[in-house]
N, C-alpha and C positions, 0 to 999 in steps of 0.2 A: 025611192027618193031620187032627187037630182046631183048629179055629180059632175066635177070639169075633169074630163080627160085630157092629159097635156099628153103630144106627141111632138111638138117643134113649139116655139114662140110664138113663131105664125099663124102655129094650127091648133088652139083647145076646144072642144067640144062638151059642150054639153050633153050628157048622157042618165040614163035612167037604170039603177042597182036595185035590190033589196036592201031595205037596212039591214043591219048588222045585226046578227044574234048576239048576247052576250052571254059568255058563262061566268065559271065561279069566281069571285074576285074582280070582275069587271065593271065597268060603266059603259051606257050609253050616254054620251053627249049633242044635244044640240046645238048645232054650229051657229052664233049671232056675229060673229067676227072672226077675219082671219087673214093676215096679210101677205102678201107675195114677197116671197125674201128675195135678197141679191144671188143666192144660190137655183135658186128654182130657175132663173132664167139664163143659167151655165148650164146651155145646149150641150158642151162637150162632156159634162159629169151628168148628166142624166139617157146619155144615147143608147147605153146599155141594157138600160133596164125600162124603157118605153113603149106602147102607153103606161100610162100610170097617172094616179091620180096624188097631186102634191096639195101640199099646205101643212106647216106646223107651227104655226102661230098663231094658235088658235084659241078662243073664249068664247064660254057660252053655258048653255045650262042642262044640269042633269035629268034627265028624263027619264032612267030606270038604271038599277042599282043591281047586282047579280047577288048570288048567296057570296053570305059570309062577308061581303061589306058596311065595313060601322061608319069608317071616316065621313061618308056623303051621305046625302039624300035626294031624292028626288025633288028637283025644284031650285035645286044648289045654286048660286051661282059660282064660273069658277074658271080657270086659266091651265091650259093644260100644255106641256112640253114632252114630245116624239122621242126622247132620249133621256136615258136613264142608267145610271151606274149601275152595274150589282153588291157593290159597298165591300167585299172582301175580299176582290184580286190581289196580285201584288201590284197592282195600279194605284186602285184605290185607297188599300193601306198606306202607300205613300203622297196621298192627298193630288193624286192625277189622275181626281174622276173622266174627265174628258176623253183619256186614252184606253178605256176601259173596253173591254173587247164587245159587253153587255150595251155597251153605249154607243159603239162605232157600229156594232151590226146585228142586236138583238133586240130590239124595241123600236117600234112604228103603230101609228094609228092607223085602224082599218075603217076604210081606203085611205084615208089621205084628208085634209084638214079642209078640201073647198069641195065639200060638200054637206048635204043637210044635216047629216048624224056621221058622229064617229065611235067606234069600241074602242075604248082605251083600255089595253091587257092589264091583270092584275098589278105588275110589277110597276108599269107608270101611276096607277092609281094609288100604291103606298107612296110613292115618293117623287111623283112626277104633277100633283092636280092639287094644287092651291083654290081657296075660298075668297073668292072676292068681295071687297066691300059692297055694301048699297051706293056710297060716294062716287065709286068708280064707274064708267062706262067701261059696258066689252071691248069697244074701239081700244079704249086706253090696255085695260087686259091685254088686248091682244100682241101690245108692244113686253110683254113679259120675257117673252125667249129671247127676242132681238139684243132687249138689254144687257139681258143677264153675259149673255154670251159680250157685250160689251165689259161690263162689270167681271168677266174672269182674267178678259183681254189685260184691263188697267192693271188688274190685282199681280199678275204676273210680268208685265211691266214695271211695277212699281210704283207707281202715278202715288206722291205723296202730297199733303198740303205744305206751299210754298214751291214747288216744284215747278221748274217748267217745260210747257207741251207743246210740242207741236204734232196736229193733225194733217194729213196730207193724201187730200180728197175725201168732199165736202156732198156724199151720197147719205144715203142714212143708215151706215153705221158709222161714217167719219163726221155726222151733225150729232150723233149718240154720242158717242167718242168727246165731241168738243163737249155736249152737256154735262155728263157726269163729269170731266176733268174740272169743271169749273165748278160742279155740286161737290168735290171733293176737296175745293180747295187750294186748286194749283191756283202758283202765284201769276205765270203767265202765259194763257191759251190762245196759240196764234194757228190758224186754219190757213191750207193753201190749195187755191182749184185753180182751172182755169174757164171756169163756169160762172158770170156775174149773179145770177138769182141762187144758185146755192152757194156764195160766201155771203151774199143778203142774209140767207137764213142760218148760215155759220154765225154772224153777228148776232143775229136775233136771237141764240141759244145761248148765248155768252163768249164767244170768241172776242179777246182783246186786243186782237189784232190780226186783219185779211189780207191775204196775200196772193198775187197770182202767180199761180207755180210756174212761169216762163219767168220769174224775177230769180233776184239774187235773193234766193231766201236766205242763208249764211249772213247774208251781211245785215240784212233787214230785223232777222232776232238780235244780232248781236248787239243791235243798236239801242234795242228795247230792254234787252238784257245785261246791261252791267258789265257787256263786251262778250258775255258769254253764247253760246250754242244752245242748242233745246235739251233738255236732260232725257227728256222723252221722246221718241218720234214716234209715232203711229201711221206706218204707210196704208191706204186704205187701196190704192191702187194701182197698179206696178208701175205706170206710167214715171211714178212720183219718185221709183226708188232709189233712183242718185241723186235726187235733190236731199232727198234724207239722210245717205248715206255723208252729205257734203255737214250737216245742218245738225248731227248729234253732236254733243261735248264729248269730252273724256271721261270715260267710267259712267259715260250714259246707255241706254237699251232701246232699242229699236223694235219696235211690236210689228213684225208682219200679220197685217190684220186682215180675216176672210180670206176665198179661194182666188187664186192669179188666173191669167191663162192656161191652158193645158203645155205642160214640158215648160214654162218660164225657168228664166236660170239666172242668177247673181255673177256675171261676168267681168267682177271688179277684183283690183290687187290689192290682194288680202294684207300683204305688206302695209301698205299706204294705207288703207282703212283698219285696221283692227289688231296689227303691230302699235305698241306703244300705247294705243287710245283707252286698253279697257273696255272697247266697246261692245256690249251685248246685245245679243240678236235672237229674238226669238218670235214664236206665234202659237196661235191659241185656237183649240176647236172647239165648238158647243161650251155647253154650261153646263154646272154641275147642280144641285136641287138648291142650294143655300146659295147659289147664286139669284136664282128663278125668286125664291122669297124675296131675297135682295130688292131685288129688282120691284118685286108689288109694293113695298114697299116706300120704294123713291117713287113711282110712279105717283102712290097714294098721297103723300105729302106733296108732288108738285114742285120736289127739289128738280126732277125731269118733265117740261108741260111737253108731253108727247104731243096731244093735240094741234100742234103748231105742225107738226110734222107731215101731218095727212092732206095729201092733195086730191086723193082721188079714193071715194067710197063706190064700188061697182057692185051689180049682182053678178051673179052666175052666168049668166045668159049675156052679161057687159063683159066679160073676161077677157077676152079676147082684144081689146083696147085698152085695159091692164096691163098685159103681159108686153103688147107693144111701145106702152108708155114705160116699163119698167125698163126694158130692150135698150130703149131706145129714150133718155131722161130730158135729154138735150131737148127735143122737139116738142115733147108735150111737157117739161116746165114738172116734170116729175120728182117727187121726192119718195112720200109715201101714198103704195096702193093697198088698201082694205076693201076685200071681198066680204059681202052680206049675204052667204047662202041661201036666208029666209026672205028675202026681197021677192 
């Protein structure tokens, strides 16, 4: 089969494996979709461990079953996520699947999601490989993990309806971010980049208000807001994060969302910001399974039209113009890239 070996941004190859044998408890999947996260192309978190073959957002269809699997069949359609809880740490008994030792460093698909087939080990297949509708496309599928991992973000933020958000960077997990706050109900979704076609598309997902992060955003919420600050803030990237830190209320939370640069540091007086204010600070990794459902779920209803989202559908052999538009969003007008292994 064909597979993209990532070794730099600059450099993926196309290369040729065996498929993957599967045993007891496993699937085989064929890969119809699968898109390039904001992590895959954080050169410095994958220098380690390269080559390697990435992709985990992935959907597509079952193609062989191993012993002792009921939940699937061959022919399935169906959505699958690279991480997984083992459900009885002292993590996960306290409802912090995410930090689960089973989910930070026991479960991966073999090789990797951008390629023609994947084995998903027994453990992701009890509780990691969702049934897709016929309504739904694999494209849309394949925004499952993105979300989800969105949808753990808000939950543990607090994002309630009536509430107000601010997003702060307008990539696509900060046009995620603006969608679901505004499928949830917040009363006021204000997005700030300083990119004009992705607050385009911050509007178009439901943002009620854009903003360019070189403005006074403080004063620009407050204006909208009844004099008040944003209850929520969502930094999506670090560039942002004193405008955030200016732009929370009191007894508001602040979501550090996704990976920064390597060694970033909060170099602000802890006095002035978080003496008196009440204000909470926190961030979120992966998703947990009942996120991942979640998440098919909105998809499937179209409370989230991901489809809006995709700008670039490549093959395998197109990857490489992928990974550089992902690199690099500004130049080629990038939001979302989905790979088509069977192209």
């Amino acid at each position: 089969m064909r597979a993209l070996m990532y070794y730099s941004n600059k450099d993926v190859r196309v290369c040729h494996m065996p498929v993957p044998e599967i045993g007891t408890g496993e699937i085989l999947i064929k890969v119809i979709a699968s898109g390039i996260c904001g992590s895959d192309v954080m050169e410095w978190y994958r220098k380690d461990k390269i080559p390697l073959v990435l992709g985990h957002e992935v959907a597509g269809e079952v193609v062989k079953t191993g012993k002792g699997v009921e939940k699937f069949s061959v022919n399935d359609r169906v959505a699958a996520t690279h991480h997984v809880p083992c459900n009885t740490c002292h993590y996960c008994l306290k409802g912090n699947h995410t930090v689960c030792d089973t989910l930070l460093k026991g479960t991966h698909f073999d090789p990797g999601g951008f390629a023609e087939y994947i084995r998903v080990p027994a453990i992701n297949v009890d509780r990691g490989v969702f049934r897709i509708s016929d309504d739904m496309t694999y494209e849309e599928a394949s925004f499952m993990e993105p979300l989800a991992c969105v949808l753990r973000g808000q939950e543990r933020a607090g994002v309630k309806p009536g509430c107000s958000v601010l997003v702060l960077g307008t990539g696509i997990a900060g046009l995620l971010h603006v969608a679901l706050a505004k499928g949830l109900g917040a009363g006021l979704v204000v997005a700030a980049d300083t990119i004009p076609y992705r607050l385009d598309m911050a509007k178009k997902m439901g943002a009620d208000l854009i903003l360019d992060a070189n403005d006074d955003i403080a004063t620009a919420i407050g204006r909208q807001n009844e004099g008040y600050l944003a209850d929520i803030v969502i930094v999506c990237f670090e560039g942002f994060l004193e405008q955030g830190l200016k732009s929370v209320e009191r007894g508001g939370t602040i979501l550090l969302f996704a990976g920064f640069s390597e060694g970033a540091k909060i170099p602000y007086d802890i006095n002035r910001i978080f003496w008196r204010t009440e204000v909470n600070v926190t961030g979120t990794y992966a998703a947990a399974p009942k996120d991942c459902a979640t998440a098919l779920r909105l998809i499937r209803a179209k409370t989230i039209n991901v489809n809006d989202l995709i700008t670039h559908r490549l093959s395998l052999e197109e990857a490489g113009a992928g990974f550089q538009a992902v690199a690099d969003p500004v130049t080629h007008k990038c939001v979302k890239v989905i790979l088509m292994p069977q192209m």
